[in-house]
C-alpha positions as CSV (number, residue, x, y, z in Angstrom):
1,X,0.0,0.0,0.0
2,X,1.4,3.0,-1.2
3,X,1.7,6.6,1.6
4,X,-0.9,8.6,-0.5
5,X,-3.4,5.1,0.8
6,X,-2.2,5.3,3.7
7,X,-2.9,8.4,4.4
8,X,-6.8,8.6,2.6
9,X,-7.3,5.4,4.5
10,X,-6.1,7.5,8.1
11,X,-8.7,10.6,7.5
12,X,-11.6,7.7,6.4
13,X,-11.2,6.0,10.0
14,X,-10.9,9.5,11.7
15,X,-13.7,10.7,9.9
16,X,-15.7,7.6,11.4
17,X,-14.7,8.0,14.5
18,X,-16.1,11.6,15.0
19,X,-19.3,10.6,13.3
20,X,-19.3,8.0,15.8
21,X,-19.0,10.3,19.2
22,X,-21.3,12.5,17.2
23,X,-24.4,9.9,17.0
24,X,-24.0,9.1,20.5
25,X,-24.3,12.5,21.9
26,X,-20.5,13.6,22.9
27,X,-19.8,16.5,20.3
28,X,-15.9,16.1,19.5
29,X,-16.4,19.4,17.4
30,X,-17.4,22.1,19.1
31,X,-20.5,23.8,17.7
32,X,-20.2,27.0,19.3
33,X,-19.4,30.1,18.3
34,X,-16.3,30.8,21.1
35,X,-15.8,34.2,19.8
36,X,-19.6,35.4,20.8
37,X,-19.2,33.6,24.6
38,X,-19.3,36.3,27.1
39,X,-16.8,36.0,29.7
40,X,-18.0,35.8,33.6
41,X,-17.4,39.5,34.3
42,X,-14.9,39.4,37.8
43,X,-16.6,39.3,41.3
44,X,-15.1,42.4,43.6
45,X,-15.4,41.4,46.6
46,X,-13.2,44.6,47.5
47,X,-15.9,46.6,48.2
48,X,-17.3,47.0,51.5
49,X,-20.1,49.4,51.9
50,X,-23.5,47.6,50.8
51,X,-25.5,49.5,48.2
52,X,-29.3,50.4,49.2
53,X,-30.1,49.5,45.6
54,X,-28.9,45.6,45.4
55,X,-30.4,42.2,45.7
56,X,-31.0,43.3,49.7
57,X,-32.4,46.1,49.6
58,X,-35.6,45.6,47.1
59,X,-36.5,48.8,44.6
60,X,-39.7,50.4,45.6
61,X,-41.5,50.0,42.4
62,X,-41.6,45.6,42.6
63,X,-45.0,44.5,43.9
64,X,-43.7,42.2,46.4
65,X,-42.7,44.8,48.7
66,X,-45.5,47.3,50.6
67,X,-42.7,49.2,52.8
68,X,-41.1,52.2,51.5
69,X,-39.6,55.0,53.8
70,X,-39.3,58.2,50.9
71,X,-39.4,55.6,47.5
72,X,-36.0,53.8,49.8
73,X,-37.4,50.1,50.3
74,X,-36.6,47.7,52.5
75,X,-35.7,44.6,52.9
76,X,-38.4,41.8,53.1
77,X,-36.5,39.0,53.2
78,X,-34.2,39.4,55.9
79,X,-35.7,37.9,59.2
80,X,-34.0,40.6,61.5
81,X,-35.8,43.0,59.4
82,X,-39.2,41.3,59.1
83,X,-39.0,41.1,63.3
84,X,-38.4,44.3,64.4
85,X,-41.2,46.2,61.2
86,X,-43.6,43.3,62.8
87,X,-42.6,44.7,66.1
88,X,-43.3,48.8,64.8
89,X,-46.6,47.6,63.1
90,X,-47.9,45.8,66.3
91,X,-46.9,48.7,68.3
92,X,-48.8,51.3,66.6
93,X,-51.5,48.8,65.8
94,X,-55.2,49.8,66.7
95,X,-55.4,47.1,69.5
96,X,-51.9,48.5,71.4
97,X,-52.9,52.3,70.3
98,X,-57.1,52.5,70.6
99,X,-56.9,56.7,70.1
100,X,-57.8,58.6,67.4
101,X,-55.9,61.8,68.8
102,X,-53.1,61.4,66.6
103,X,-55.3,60.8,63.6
104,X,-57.4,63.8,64.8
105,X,-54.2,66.2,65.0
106,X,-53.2,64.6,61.4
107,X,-56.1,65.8,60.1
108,X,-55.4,69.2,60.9
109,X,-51.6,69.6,60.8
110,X,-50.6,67.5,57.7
111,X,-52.4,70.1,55.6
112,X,-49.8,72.4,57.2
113,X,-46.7,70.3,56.7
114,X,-47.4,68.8,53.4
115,X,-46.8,71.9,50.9
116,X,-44.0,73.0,53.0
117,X,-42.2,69.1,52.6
118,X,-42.7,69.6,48.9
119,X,-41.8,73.5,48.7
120,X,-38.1,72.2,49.8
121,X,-38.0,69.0,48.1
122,X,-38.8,66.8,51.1
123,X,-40.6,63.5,50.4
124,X,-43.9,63.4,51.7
125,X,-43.1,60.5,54.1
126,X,-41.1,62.8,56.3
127,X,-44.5,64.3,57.7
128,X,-44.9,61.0,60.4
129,X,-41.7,62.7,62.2
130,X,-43.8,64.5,64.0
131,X,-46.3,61.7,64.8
132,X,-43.0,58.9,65.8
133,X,-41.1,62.2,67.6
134,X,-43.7,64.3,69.3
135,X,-47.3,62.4,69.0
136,X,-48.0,65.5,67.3
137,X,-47.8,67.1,70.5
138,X,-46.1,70.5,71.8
139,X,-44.8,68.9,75.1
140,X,-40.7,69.1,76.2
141,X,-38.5,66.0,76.4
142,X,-36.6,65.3,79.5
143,X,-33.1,66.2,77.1
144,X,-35.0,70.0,76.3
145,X,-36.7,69.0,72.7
146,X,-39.7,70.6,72.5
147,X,-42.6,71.5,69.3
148,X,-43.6,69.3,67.0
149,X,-40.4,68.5,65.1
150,X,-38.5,68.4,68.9
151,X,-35.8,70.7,68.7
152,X,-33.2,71.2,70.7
153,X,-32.9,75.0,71.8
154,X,-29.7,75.0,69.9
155,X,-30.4,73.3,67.1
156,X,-33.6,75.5,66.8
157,X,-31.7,78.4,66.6
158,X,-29.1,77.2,64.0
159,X,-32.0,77.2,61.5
160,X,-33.7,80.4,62.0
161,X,-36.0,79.8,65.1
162,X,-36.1,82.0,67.9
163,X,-36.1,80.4,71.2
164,X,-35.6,82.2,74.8
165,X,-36.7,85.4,76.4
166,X,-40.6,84.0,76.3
167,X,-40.4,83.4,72.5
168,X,-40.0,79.8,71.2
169,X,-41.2,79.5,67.6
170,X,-40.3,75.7,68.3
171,X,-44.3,75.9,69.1
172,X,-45.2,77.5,65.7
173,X,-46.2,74.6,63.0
174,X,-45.4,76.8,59.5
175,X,-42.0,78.1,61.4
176,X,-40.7,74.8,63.1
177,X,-41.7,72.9,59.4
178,X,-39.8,75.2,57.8
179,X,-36.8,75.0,59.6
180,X,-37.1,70.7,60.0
181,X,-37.1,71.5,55.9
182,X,-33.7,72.8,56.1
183,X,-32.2,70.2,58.8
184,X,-33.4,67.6,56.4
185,X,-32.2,68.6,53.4
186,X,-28.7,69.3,54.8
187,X,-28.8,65.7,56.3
188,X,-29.5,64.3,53.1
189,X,-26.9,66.4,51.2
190,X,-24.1,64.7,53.3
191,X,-25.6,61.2,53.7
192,X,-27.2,60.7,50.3
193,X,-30.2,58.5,51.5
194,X,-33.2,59.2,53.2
195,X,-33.1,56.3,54.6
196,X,-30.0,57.8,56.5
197,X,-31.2,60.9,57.0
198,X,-34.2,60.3,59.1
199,X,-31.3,58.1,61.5
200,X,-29.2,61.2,61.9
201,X,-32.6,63.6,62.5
202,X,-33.5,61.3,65.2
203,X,-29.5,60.3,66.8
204,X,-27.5,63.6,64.9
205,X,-25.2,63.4,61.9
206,X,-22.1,62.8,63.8
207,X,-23.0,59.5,65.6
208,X,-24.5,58.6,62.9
209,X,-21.2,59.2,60.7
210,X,-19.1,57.6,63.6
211,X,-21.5,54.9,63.6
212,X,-20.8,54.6,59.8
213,X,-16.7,55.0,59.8
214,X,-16.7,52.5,63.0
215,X,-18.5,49.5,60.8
216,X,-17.5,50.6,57.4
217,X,-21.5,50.3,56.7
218,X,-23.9,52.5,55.0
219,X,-27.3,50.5,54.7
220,X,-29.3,51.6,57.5
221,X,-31.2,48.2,57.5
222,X,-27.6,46.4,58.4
223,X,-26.6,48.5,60.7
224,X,-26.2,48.1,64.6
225,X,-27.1,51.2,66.4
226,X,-28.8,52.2,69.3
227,X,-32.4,50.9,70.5
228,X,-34.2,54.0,69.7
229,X,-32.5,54.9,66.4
230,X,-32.3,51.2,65.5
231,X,-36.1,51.2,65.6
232,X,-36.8,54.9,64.3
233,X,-37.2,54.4,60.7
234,X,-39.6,51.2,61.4
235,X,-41.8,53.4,63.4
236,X,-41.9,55.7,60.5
237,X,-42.7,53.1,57.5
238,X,-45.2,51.3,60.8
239,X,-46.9,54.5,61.1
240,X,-47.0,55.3,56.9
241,X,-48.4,51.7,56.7
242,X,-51.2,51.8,59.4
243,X,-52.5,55.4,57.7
244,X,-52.4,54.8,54.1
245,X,-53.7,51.0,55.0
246,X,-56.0,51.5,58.5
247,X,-58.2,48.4,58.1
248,X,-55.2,45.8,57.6
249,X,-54.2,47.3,60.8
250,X,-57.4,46.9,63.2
251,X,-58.7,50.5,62.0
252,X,-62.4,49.4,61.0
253,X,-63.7,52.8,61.4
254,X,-62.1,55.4,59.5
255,X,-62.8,58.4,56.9
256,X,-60.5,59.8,53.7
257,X,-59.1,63.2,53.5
258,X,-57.3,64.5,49.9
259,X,-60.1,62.7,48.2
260,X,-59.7,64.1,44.8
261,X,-56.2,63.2,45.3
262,X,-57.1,59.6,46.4
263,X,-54.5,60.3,49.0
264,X,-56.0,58.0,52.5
265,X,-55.6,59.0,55.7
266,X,-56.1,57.3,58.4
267,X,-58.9,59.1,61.1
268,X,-59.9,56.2,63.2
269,X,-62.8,56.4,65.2
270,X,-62.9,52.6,66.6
């Protein structure tokens, strides 16, 4: 048999042999094309501050989640999370609360704060300060915060309130809004979240920045702070959810303000 055979017969039993691995399902040539594969993009796992956009933290707009704080949602399927909102909405539930003061004040004072909220570019949601701070009331705390926004004396002063020699605009609603407006906005201008920036109203920007620094952590929701601001934002989205959703909530008696808005708010008289 002469080379040139040889050879024809070599590709023959080669050619077979592919056909072969072929018919029984193992592809010995690959059919895809390797230059349109799109390679796994890298993992950083350098980066140590959690995003409050991410696979954690759910975006507002999805249906499966019903608590927002300013558009900022939370987490639903985190169980340290679920316990401690559970803990807010059975706190300001109908069957521990049983008043329709607060709803009653609303009704008169959310009129008030509203325009003001949206004159400085404040979300709406921030107007249930006043109901988780003060109970909508104009009482002092033990510390010296006072009004419906409690301010500090100082603090009330730094933005344009005047407080001492029988005056304390603290009391006034339009004044004390006004000035809440400003705090806020500054708090959100050096934290970037709302989320963050009702924490530092309720424990001040520089524990909250130490807090921060200390465990290189920016998502409110995964962060370890004290009782009270730990629970502060859940009593806001608690007290959101009970008023725009009274009946889930044990509210069975309630009437709508904002109608031509189709804004709800919650007015119990159980």
């Amino acid at each position: 048999m002469t080379k040139r055979h040889l050879i024809t017969c070599s590709v023959i039993v080669l050619l077979v042999i592919i056909s072969a691995f072929n018919i029984c399902g193992i592809k010995a040539v690959p059919t895809t094309d390797i230059h349109n594969v799109k390679a796994t993009l890298p993992v950083d796992k350098s980066e140590k501050f959690s995003p409050r956009i991410s696979s954690f933290i759910f975006k507002a707009a999805e249906a499966v989640n019903d608590y927002t704080f300013a558009n900022e949602a939370i987490p639903i399927r985190n169980a340290s999370v679920t316990r401690k909102l559970n803990r807010s909405l059975q706190k300001h539930s109908f069957k521990c609360v049983q008043s329709n003061v607060l709803q009653s004040k609303a009704e008169k004072l959310f009129p008030i704060i509203e325009p003001i909220l949206k004159a400085y570019g404040i979300p709406d949601d921030f107007k249930y300060i006043p109901l988780v701070e003060s109970g909508l009331c104009e009482g002092t705390s033990p510390k010296g915060a006072r009004g419906l926004w409690q301010f500090m004396p100082g603090t009330a002063r730094t933005y344009g309130l005047k407080v001492g020699h029988g005056i304390d605009e603290r009391l006034n609603v339009h004044k004390s809004t006004v000035a809440a407006c400003k705090y806020i906005k500054e708090l959100y201008a050096e934290f970037n979240s709302w989320t963050l920036a009702a924490a530092a109203y309720n424990n001040g920007s520089i524990k909250l920045e130490k807090v921060i620094n200390k465990q290189n952590e920016d998502n409110y929701f995964r962060m370890h702070l004290n009782r009270e601001t730990g629970a502060y934002v859940y009593n806001l989205i608690a007290m959101k959810a009970i008023i725009t959703q009274p009946n889930k909530y044990g509210y069975k008696y309630y009437k709508t303000v904002n109608a031509n808005s189709g804004t709800i708010e919650l007015l119990a008289i159980n």
